[in-house]
Biopython code that builds the backbone (N, CA, C, O; Angstrom):
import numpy as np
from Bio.PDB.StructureBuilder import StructureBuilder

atoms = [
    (1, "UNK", "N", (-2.644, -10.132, -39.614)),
    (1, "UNK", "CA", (-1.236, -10.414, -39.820)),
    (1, "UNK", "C", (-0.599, -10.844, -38.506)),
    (1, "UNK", "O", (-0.805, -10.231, -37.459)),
    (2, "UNK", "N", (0.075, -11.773, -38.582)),
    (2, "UNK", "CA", (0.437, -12.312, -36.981)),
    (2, "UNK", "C", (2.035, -11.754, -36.965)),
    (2, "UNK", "O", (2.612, -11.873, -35.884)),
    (3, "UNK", "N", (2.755, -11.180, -38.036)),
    (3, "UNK", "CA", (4.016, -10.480, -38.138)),
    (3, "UNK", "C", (3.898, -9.262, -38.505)),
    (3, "UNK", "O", (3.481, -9.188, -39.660)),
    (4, "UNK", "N", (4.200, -7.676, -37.719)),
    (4, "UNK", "CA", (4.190, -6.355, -38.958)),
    (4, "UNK", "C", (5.983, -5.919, -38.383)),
    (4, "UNK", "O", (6.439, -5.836, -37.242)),
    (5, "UNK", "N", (6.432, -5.779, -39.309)),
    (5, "UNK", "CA", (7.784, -5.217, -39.497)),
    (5, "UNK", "C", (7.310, -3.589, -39.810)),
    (5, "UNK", "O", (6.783, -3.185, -40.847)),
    (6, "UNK", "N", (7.719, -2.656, -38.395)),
    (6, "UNK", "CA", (8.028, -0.915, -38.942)),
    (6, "UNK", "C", (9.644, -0.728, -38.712)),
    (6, "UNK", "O", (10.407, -1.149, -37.842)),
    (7, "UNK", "N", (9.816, 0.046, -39.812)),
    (7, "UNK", "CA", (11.555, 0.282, -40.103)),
    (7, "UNK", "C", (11.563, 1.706, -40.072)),
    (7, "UNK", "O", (10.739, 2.440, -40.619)),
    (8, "UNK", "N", (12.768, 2.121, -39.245)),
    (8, "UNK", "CA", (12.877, 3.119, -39.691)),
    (8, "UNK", "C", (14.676, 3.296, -40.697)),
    (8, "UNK", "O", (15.781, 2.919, -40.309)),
    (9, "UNK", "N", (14.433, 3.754, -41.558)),
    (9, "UNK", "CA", (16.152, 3.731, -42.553)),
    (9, "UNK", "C", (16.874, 4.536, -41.963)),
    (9, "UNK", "O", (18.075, 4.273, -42.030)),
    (10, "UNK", "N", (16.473, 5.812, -41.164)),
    (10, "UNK", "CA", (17.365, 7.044, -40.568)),
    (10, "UNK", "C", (18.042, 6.261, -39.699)),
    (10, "UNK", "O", (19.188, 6.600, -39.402)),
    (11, "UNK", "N", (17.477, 5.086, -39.133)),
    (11, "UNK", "CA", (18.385, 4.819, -37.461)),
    (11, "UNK", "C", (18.718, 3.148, -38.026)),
    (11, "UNK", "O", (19.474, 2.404, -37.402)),
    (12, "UNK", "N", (17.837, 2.639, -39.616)),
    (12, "UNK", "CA", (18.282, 1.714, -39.456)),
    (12, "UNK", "C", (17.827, 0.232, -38.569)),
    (12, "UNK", "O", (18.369, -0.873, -38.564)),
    (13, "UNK", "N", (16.649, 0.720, -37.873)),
    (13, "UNK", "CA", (16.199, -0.135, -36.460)),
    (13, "UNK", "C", (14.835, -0.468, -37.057)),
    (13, "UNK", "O", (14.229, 0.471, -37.573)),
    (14, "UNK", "N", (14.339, -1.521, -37.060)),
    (14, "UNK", "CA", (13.058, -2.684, -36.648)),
    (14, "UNK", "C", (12.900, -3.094, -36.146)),
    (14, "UNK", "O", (13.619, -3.969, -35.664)),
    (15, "UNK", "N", (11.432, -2.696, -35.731)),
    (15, "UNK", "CA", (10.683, -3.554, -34.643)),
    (15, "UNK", "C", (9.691, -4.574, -35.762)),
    (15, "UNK", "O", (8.985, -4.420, -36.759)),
    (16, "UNK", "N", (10.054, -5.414, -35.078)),
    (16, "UNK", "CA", (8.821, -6.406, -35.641)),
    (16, "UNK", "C", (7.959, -7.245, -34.656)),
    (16, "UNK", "O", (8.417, -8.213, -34.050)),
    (17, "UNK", "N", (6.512, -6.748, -34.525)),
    (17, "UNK", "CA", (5.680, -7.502, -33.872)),
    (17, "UNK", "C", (5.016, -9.011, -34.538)),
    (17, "UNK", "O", (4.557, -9.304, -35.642)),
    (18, "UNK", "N", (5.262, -9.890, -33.054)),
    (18, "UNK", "CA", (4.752, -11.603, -33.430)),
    (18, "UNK", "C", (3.787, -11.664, -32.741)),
    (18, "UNK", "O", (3.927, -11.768, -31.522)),
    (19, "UNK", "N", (2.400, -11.613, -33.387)),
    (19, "UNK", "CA", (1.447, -11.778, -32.458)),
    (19, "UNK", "C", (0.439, -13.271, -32.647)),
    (19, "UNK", "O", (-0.230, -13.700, -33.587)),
    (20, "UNK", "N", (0.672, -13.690, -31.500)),
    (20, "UNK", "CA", (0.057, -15.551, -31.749)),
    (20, "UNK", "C", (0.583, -16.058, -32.824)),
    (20, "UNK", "O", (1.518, -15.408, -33.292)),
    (21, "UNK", "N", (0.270, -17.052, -33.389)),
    (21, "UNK", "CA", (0.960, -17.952, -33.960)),
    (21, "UNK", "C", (1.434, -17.370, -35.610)),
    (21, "UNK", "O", (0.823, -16.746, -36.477)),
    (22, "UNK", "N", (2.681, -17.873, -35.523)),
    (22, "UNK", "CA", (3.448, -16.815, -36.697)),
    (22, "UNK", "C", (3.106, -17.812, -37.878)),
    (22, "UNK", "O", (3.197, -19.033, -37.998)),
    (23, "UNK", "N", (2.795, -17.071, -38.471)),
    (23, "UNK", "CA", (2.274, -17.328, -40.481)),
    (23, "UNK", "C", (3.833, -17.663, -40.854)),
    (23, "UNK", "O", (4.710, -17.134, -40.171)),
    (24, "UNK", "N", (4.219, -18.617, -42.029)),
    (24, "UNK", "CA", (4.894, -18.652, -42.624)),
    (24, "UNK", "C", (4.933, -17.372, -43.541)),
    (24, "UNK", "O", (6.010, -16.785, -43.642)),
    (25, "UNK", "N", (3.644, -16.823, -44.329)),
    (25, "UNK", "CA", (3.742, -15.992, -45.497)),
    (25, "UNK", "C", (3.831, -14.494, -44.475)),
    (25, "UNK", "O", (4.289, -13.447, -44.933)),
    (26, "UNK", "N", (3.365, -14.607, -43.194)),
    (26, "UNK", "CA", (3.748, -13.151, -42.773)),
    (26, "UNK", "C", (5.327, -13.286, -42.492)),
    (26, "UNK", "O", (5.875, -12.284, -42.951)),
    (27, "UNK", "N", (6.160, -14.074, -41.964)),
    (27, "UNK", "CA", (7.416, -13.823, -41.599)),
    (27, "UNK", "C", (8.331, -13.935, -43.705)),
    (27, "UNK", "O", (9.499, -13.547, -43.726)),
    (28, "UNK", "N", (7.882, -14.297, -44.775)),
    (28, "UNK", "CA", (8.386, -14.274, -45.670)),
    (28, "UNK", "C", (8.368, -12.894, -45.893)),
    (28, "UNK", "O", (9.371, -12.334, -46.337)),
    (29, "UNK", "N", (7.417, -12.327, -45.654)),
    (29, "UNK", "CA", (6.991, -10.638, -46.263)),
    (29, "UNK", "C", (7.989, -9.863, -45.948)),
    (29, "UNK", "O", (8.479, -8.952, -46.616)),
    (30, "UNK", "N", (8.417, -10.424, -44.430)),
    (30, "UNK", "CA", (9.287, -9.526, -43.248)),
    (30, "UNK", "C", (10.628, -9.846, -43.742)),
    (30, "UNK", "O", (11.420, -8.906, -43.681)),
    (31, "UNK", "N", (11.181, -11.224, -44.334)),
    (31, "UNK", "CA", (12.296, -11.449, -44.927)),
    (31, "UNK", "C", (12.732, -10.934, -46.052)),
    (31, "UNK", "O", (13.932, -10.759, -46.266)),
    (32, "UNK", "N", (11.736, -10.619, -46.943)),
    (32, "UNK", "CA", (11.729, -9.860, -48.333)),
    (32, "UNK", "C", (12.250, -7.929, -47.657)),
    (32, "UNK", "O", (13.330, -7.364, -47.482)),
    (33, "UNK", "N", (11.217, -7.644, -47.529)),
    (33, "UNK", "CA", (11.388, -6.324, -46.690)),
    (33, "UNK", "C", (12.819, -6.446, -46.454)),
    (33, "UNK", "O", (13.478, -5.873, -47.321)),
    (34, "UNK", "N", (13.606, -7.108, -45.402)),
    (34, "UNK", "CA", (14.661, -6.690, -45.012)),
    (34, "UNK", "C", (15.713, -7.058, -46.024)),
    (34, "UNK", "O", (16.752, -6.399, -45.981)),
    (35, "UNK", "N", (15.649, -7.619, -46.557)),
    (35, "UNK", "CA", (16.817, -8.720, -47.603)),
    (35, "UNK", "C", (16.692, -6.937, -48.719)),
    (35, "UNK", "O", (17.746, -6.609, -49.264)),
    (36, "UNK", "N", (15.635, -6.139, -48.902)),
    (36, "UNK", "CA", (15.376, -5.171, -50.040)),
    (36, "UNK", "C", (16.290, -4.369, -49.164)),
    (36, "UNK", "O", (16.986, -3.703, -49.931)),
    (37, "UNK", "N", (16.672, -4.076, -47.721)),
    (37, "UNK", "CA", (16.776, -3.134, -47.086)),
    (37, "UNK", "C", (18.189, -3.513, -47.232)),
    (37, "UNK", "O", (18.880, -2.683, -47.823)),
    (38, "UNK", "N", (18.901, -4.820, -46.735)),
    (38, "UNK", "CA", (20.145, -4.758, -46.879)),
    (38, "UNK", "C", (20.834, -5.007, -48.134)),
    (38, "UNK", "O", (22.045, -4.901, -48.323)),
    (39, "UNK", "N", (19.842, -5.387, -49.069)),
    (39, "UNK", "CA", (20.587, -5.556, -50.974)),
    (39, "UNK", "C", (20.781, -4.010, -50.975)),
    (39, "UNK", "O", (21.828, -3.872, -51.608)),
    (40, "UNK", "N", (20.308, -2.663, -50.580)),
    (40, "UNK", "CA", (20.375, -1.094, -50.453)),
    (40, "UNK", "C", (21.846, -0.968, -49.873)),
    (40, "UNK", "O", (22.477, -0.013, -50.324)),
    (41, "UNK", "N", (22.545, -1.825, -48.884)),
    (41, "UNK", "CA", (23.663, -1.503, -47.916)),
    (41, "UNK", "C", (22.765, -1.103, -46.497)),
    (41, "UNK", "O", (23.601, -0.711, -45.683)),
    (42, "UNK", "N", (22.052, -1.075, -46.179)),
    (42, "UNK", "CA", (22.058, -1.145, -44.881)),
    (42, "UNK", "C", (22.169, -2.399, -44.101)),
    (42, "UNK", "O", (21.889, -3.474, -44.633)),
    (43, "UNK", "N", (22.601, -2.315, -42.742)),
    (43, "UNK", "CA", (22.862, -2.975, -41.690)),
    (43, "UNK", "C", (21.897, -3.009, -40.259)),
    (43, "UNK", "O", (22.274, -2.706, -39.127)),
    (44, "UNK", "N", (20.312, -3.554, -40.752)),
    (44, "UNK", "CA", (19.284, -3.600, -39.952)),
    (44, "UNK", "C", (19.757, -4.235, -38.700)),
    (44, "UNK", "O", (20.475, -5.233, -38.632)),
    (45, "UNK", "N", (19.183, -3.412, -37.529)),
    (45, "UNK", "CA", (19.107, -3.900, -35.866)),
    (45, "UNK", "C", (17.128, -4.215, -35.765)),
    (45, "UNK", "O", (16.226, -3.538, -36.258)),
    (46, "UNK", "N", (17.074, -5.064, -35.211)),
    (46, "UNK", "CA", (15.587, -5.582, -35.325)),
    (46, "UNK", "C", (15.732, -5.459, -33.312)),
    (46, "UNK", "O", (16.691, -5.294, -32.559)),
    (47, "UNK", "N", (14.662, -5.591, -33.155)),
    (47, "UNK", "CA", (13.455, -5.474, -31.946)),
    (47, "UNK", "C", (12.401, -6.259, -31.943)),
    (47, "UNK", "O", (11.336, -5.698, -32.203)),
    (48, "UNK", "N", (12.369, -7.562, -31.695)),
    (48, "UNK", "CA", (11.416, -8.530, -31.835)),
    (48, "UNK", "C", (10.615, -8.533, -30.975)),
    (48, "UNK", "O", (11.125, -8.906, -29.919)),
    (49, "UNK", "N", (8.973, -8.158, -30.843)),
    (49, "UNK", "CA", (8.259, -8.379, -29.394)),
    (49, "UNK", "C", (7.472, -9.403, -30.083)),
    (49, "UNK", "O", (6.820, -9.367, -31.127)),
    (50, "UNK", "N", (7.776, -10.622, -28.948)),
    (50, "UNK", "CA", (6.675, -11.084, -29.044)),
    (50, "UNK", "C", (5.941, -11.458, -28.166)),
    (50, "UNK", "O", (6.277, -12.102, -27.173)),
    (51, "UNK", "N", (4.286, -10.888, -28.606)),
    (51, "UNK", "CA", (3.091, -10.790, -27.917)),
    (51, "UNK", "C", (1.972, -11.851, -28.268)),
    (51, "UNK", "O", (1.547, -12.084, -29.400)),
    (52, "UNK", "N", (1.528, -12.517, -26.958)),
    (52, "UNK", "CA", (1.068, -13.619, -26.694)),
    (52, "UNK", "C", (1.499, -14.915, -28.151)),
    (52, "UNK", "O", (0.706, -15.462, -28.917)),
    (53, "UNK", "N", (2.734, -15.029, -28.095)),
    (53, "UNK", "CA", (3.227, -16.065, -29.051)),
    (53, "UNK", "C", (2.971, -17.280, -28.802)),
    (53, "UNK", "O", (3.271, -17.707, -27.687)),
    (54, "UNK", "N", (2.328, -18.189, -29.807)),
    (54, "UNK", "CA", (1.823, -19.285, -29.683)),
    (54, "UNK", "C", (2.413, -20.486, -30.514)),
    (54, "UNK", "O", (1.826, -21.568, -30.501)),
    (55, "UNK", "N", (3.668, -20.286, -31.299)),
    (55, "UNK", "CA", (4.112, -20.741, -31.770)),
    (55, "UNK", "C", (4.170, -20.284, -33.570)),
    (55, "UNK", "O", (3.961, -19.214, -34.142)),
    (56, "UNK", "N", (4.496, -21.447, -33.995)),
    (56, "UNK", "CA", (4.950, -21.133, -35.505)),
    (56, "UNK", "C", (3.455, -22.428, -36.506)),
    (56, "UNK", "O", (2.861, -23.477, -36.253)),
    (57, "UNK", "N", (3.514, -21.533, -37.492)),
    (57, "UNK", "CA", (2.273, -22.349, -38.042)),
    (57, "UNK", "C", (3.070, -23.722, -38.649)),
    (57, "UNK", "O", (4.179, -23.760, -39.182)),
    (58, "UNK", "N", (2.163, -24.792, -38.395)),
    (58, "UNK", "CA", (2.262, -26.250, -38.764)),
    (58, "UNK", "C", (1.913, -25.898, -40.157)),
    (58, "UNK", "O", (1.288, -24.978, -40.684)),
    (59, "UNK", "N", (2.706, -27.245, -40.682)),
    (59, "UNK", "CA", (2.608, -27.469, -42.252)),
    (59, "UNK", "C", (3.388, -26.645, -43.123)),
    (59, "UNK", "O", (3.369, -26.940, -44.318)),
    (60, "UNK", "N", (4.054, -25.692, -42.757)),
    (60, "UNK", "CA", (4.340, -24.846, -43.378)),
    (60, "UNK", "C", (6.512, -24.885, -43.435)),
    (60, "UNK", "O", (7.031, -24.505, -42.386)),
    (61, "UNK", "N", (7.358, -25.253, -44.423)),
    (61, "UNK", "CA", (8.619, -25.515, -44.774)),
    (61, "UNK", "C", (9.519, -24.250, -43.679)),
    (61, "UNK", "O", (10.349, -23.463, -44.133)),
    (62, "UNK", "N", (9.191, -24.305, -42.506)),
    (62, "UNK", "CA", (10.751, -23.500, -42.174)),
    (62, "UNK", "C", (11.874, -23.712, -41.506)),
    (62, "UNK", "O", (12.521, -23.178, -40.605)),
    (63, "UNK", "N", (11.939, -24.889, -42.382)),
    (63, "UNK", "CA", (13.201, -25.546, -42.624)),
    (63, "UNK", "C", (14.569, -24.782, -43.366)),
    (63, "UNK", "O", (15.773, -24.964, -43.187)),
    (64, "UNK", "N", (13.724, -23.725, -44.396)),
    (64, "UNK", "CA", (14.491, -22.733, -45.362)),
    (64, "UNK", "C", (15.474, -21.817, -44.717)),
    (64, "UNK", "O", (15.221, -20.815, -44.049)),
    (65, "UNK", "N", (16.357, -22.200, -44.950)),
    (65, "UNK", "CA", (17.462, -21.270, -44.041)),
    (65, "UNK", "C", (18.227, -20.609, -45.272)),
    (65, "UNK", "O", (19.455, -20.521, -45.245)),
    (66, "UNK", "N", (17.488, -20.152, -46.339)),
    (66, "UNK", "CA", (17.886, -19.063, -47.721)),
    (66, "UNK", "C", (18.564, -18.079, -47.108)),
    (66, "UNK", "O", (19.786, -17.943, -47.059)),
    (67, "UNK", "N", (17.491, -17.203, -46.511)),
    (67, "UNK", "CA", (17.414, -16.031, -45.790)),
    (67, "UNK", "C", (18.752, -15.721, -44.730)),
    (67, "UNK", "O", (19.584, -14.815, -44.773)),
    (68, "UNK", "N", (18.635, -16.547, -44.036)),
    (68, "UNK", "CA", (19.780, -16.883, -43.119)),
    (68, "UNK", "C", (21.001, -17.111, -43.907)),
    (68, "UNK", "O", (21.328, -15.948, -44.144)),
    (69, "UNK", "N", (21.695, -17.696, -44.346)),
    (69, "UNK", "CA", (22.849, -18.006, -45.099)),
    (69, "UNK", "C", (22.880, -16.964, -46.369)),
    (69, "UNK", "O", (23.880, -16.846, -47.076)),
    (70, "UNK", "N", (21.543, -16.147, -46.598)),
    (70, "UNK", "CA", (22.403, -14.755, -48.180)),
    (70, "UNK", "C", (22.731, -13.429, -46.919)),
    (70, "UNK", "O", (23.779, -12.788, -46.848)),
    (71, "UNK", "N", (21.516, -13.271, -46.011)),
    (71, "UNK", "CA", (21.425, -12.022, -45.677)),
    (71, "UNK", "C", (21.685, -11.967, -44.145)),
    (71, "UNK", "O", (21.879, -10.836, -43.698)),
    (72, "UNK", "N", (21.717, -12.907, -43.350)),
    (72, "UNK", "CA", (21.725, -12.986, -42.007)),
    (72, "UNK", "C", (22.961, -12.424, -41.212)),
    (72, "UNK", "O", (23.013, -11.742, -40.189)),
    (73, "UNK", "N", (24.176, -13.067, -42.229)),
    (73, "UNK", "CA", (25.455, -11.898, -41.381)),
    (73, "UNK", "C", (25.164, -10.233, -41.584)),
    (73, "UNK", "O", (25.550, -9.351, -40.817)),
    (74, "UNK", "N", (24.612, -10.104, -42.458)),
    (74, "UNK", "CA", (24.343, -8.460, -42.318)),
    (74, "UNK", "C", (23.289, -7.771, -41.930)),
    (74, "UNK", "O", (22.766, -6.786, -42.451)),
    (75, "UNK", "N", (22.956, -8.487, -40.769)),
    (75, "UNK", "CA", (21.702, -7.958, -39.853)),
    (75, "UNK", "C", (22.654, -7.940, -38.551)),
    (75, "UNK", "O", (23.048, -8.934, -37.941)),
    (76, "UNK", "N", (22.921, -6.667, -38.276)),
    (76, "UNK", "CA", (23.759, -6.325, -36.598)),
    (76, "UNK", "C", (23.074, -6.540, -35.520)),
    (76, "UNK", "O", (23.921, -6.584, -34.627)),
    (77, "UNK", "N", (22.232, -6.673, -35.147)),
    (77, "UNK", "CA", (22.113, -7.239, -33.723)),
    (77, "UNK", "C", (20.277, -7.725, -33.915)),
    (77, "UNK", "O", (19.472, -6.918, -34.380)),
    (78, "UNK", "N", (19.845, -9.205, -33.451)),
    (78, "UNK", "CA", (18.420, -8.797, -32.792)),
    (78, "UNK", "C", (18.424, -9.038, -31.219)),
    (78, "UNK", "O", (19.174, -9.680, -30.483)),
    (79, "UNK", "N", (17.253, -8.245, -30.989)),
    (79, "UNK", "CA", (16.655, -8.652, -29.798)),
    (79, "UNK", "C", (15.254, -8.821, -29.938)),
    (79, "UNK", "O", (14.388, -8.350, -30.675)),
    (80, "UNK", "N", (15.303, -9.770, -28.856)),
    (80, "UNK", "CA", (13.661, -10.671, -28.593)),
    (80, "UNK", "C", (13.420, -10.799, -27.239)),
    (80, "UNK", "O", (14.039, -11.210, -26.257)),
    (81, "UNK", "N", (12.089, -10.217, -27.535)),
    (81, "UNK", "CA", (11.260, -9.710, -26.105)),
    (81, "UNK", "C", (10.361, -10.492, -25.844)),
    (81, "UNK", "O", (9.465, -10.433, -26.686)),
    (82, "UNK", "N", (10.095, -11.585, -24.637)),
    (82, "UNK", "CA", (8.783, -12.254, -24.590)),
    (82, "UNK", "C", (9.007, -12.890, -23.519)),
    (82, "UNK", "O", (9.999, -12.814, -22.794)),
    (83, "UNK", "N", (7.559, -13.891, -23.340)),
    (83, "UNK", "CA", (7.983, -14.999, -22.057)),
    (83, "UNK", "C", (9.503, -15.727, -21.960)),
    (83, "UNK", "O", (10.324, -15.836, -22.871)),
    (84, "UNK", "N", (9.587, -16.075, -20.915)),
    (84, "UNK", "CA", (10.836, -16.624, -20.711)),
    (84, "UNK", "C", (11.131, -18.043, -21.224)),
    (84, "UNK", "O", (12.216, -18.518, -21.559)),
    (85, "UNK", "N", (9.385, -18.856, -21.202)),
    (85, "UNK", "CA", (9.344, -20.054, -21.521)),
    (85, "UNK", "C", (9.667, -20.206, -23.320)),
    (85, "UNK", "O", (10.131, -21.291, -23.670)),
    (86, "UNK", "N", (9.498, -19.469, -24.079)),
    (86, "UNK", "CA", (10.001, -19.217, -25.012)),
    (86, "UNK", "C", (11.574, -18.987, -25.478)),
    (86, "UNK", "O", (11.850, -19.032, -26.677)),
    (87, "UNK", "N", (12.510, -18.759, -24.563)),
    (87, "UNK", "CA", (14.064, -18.609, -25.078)),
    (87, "UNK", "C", (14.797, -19.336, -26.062)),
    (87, "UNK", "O", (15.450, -18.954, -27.033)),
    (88, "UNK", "N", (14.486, -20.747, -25.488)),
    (88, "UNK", "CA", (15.542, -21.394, -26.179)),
    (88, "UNK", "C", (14.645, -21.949, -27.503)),
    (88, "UNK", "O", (15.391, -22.568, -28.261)),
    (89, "UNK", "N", (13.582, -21.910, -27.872)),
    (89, "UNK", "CA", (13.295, -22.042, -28.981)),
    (89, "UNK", "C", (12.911, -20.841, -30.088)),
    (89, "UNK", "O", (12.834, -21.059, -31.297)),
    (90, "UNK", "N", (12.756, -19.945, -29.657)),
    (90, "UNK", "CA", (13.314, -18.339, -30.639)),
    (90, "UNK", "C", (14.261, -18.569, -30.599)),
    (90, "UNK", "O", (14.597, -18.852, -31.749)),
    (91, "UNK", "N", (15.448, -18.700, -29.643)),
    (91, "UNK", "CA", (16.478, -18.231, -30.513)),
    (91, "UNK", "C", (17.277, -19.075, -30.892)),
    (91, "UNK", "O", (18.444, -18.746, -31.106)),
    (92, "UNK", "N", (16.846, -20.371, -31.070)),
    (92, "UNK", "CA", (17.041, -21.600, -31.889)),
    (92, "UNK", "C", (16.112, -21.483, -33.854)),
    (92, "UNK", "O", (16.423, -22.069, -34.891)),
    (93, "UNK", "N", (15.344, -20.802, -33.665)),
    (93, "UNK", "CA", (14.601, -20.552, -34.550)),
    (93, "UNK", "C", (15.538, -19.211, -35.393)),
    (93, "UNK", "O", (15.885, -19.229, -36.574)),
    (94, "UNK", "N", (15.730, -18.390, -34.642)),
    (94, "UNK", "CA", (16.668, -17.186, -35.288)),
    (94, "UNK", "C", (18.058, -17.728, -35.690)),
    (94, "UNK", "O", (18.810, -17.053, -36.392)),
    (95, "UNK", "N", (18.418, -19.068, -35.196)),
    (95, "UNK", "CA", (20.107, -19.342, -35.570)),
    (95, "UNK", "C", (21.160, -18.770, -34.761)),
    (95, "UNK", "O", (22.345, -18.738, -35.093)),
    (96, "UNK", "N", (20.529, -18.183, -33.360)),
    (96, "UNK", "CA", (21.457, -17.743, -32.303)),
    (96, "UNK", "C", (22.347, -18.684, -32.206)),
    (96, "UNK", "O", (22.016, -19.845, -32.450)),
    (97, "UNK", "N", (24.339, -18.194, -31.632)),
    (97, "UNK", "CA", (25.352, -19.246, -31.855)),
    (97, "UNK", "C", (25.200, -19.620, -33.548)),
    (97, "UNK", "O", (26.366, -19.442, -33.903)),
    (98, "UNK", "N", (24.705, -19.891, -34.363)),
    (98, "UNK", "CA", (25.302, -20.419, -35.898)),
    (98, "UNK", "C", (25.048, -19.427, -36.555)),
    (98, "UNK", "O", (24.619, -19.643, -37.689)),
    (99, "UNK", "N", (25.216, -17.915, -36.092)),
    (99, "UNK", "CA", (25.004, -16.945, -37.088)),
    (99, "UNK", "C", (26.694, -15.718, -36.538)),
    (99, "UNK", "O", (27.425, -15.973, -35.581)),
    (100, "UNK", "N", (26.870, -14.407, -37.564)),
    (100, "UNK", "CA", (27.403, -14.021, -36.753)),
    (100, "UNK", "C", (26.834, -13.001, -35.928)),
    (100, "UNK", "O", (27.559, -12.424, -35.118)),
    (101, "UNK", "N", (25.435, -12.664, -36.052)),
    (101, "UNK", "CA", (24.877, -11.572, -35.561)),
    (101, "UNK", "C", (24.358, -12.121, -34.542)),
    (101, "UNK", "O", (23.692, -13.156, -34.516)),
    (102, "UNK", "N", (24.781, -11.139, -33.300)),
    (102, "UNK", "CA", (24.462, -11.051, -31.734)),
    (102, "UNK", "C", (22.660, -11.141, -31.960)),
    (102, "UNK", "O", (21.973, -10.653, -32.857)),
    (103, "UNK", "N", (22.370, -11.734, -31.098)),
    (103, "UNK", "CA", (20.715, -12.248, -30.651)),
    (103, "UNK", "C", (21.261, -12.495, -29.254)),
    (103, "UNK", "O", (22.239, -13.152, -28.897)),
    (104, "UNK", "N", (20.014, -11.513, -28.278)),
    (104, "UNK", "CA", (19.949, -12.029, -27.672)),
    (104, "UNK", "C", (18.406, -11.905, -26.763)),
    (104, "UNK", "O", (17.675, -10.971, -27.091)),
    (105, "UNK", "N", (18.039, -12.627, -25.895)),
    (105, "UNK", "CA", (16.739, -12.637, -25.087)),
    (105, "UNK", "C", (15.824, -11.919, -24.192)),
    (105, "UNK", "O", (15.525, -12.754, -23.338)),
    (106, "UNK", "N", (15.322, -11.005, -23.973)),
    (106, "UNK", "CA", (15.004, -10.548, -22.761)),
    (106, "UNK", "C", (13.278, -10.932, -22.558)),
    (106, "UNK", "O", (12.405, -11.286, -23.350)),
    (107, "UNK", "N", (13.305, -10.661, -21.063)),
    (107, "UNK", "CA", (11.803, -11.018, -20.759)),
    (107, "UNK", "C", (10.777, -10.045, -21.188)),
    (107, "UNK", "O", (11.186, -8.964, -21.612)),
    (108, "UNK", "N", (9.474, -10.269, -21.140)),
    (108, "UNK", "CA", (8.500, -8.879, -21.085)),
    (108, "UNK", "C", (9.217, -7.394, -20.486)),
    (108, "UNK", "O", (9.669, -6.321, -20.886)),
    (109, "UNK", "N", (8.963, -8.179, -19.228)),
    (109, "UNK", "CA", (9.476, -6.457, -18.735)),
    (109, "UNK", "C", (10.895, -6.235, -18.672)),
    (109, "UNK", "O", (11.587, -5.766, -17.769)),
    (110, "UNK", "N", (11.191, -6.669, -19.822)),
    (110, "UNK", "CA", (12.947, -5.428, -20.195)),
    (110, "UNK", "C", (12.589, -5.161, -21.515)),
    (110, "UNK", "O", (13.178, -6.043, -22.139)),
    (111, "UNK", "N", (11.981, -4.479, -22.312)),
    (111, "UNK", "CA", (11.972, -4.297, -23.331)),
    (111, "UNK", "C", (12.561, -3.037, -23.677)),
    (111, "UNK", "O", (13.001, -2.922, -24.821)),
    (112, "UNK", "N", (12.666, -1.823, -22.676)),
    (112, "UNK", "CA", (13.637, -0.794, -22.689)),
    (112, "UNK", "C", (14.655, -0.867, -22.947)),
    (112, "UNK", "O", (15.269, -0.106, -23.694)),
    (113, "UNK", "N", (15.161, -2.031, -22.247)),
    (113, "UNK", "CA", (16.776, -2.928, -21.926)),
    (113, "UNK", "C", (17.196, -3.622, -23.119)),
    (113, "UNK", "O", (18.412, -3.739, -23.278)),
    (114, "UNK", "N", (16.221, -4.226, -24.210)),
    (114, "UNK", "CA", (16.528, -4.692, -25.266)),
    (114, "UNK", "C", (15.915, -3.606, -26.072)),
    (114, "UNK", "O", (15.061, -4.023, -26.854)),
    (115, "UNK", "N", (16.114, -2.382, -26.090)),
    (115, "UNK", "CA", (15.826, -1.330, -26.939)),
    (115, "UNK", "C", (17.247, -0.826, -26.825)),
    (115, "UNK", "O", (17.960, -0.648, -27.813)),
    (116, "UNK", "N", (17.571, -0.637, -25.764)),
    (116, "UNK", "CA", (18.983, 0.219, -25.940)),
    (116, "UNK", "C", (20.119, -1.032, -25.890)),
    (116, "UNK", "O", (21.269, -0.650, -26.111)),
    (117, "UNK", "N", (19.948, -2.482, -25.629)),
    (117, "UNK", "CA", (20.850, -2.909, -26.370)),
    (117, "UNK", "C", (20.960, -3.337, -27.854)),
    (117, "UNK", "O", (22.051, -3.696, -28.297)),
    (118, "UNK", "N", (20.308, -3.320, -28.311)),
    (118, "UNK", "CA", (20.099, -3.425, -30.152)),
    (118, "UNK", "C", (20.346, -1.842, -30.446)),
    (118, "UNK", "O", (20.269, -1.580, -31.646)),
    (119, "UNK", "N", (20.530, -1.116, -29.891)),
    (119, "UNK", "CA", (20.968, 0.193, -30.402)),
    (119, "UNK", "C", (22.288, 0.438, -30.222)),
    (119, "UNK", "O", (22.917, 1.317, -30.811)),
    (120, "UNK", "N", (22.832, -0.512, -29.216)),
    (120, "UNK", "CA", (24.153, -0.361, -28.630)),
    (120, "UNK", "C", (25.626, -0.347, -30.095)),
    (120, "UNK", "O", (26.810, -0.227, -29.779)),
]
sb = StructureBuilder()
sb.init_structure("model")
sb.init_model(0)
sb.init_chain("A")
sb.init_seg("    ")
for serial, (resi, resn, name, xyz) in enumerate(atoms, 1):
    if name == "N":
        sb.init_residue(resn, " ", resi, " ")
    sb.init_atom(name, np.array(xyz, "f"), 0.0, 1.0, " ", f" {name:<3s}", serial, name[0])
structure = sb.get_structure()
């Protein structure tokens, strides 16, 4: 699986690990999952690491911005953890600026720093 989403409902918080090149059908799984979590009323904070990310799989429509436009204002904050050379296309990919939920970037080594700000 190149995506695993662990949730916890008590705090509300996900981490979801991206490891090498992200599957279309693993990041759908992770959209279902949360879309079940906030059709419940919750207001998921995510924790994105991603580890040795290699991009997004070719051929595959994610163009679909469903997800984004039913459920995306009611996701309170992400953060995304990874190389630096990666910024502006995660969070062009997440809809950072055209969403209303705060995203924002940190490198490898702040991942503490984007732990307690997605908790903030």
């Amino acid at each position: 699986m190149s995506a695993n989403l662990t949730y916890d409902p008590a705090t509300q918080f996900g981490e979801i690990h991206i490891r090498g090149i992200l599957k279309r059908a693993d990041m759908v799984l992770v959209e279902q999952e949360t879309a079940a979590r906030i059709t419940s009323g919750e207001r998921p904070r995510f924790l994105v690491l991603l580890e040795n990310f290699a991009g997004w799989e070719k051929g595959e429509d994610w163009n679909n911005l469903d997800f984004m436009f039913t459920h995306g204002e009611k996701i309170a904050k992400i953060a995304i953890v990874g190389a630096g050379s990666r910024e502006a296309e995660t969070k062009a990919f997440t809809g950072a600026g055209l969403r209303p939920t705060p995203v924002a970037f940190f490198s490898a080594e702040e991942v503490e720093q984007a732990r307690a700000w997605v908790m903030e």
